[in-house]
N, C-alpha and C positions, 0 to 999 in steps of 0.2 A: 356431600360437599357442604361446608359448613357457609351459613348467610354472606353477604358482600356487608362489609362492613356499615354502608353507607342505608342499609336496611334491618339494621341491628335496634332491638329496642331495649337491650339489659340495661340496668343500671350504671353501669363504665361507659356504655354505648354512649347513651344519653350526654355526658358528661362533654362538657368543651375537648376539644381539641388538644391543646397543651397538657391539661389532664390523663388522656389517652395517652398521650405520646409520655408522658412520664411513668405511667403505669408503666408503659413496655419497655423503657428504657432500664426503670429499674428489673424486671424481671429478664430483661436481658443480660442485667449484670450479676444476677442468680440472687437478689435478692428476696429475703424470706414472704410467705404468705402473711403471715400476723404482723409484720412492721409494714410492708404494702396498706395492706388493711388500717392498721393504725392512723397510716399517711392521709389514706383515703380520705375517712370517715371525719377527720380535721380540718379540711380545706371547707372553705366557703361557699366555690362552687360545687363541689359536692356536693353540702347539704342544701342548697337551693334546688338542686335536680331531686334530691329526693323528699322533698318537700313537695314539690311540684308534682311529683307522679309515682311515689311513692311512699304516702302517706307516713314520712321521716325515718323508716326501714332504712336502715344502717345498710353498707356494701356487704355482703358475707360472706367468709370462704367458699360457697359455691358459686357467687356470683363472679368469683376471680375465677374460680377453675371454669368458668365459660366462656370469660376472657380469651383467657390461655388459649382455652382451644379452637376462638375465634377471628377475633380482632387482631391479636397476640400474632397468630399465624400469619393473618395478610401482613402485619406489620413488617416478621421474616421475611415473608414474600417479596414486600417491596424493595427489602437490603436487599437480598441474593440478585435481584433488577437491575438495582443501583450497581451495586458490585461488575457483576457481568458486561451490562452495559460501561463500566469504566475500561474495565479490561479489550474491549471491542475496541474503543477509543485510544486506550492506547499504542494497540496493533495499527489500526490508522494510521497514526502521529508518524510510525516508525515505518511504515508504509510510504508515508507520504513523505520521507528526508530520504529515504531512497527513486521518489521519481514516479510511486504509484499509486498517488492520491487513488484515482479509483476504484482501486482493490479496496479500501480503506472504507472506502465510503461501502457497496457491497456486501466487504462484513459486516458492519454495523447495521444496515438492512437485514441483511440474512440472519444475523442474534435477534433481530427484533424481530422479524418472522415466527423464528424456533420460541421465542419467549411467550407468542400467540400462539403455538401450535398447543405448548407446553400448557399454559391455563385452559385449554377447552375442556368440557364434561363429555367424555364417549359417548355417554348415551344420548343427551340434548344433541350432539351434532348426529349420532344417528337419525334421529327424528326431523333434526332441520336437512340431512339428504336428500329424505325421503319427501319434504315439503317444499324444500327449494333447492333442488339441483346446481340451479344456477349459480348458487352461490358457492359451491365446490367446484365449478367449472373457474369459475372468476377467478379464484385462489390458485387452484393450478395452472390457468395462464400468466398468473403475476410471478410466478415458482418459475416457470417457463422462459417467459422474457427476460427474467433477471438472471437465470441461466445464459443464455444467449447473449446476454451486452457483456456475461462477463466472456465468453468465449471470443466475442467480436473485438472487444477488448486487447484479449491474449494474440489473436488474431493479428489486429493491427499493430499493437507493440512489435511483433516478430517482425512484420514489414516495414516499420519503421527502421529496424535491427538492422538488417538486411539494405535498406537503402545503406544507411550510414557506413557500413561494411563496407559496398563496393565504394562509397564516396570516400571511404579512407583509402581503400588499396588505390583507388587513381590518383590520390595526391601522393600516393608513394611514388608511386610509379612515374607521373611529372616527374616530382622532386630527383628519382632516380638517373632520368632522362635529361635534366637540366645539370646533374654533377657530371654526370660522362660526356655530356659536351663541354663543360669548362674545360673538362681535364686536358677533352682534344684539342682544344682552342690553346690553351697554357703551353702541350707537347707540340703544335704546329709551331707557335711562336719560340720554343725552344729554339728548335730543328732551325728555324728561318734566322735565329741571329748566331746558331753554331756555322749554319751553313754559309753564311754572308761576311763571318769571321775569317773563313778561306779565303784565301789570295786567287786559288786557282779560280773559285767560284765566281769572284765577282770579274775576273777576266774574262771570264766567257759570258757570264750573263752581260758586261758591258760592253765586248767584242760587237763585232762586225757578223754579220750571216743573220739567214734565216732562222725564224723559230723552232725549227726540225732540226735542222745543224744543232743548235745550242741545246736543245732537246737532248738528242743524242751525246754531243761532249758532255754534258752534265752527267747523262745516265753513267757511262762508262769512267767519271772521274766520279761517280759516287759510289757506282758497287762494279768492279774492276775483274775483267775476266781473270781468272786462275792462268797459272804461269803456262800449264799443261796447253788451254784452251786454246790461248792467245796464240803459242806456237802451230798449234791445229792450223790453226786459221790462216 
């Protein structure tokens, strides 16, 4: 696994910042080894660094192809970061216009996990198992918990679901409950001004007699025995 940049002492190494970043940029754009070089060895702070600590030794084609194979790489490394990490953030954004910020938040955790799992060296973390356990324990309770809030999570959205559900079907069901009483309310008051519209009706209801009499004459001047019956009787 090739040095961390930040412990590199080639000649590109050495060089500012902004210099680094243009190297890579152009050989990002697949720009050639000898116009690179060319570029190099013309800038100012170039020849100050190799002034400085290398005795005015010019950049060389191999000290570019160590580049490449070094600096060059973290540089990829850190797009493919950037990149991924955008893409995380995106899922979020459209996470979170649907209602679940926390899902959002989660993945972007969990990419950033996978993106630490992904830079370890096999071997050094074999060795640091073997020296500090603790610290593979630690990692797998944080794998752990963030498992679990996102479970408890899913968990509680479904219950919140499920309140809302039954809170809907009982406003239906009011609502259902307050139309089929208007209806009966509308069809009693129907019934009470067709039935009041009678001449017979309001004779008897304003007659003379008990509540039972009038009871009765209403019944049989509302639903009137059949011809058959009445002779029965």
């Amino acid at each position: 696994m090739p040095a961390p940049e930040t412990t590199r002492r080639g000649k590109i190494a050495r060089c500012p910042l902004h210099i680094r970043e243009e190297v890579n940029r152009r050989l990002l754009d697949g720009q050639s080894g000898p116009t690179i070089l060319k570029w190099l060895n013309s800038q100012e702070a170039v020849l100050k660094v190799l002034d400085e600590h290398f005795n005015e030794e010019p950049v060389s084609a191999q000290n570019l192809t160590e580049w490449r194979q070094g600096g060059y790489l973290d540089f990829k490394r850190r797009l493919e970061q950037i990149e991924r990490t955008k893409q995380l953030s995106g899922y979020a954004v459209k996470l979170a216009e649907h209602g679940q910020a926390y899902a959002g938040n989660v993945a972007i955790v969990g990419g950033q996990l996978l993106e630490i799992f992904e830079s370890l060296d096999v071997e050094e973390q074999k060795t640091l198992l073997k020296e500090k356990p603790a610290t593979y324990i630690a990692l797998v309770d944080v794998l752990a918990r963030l498992e679990k809030s996102q479970a408890d999570r899913i968990k509680a959205e479904a219950g919140r679901d499920m309140v809302e559900i039954n809170k809907q079907r009982a406003e239906q069901a009011e609502a259902k409950l307050k139309l089929e009483r208007e209806k009966h309310e509308v069809k009693t008051c129907e019934l009470f001004l067709k039935f009041y519209a009678d001449k017979k009706t309001r004779e008897i209801a304003e007659g003379r007699g008990t509540r039972e009499v009038k009871m009765e004459q209403l019944r049989l001047h509302f639903f009137p025995k059949p011809a058959a019956d009445a002779e029965g009787g």
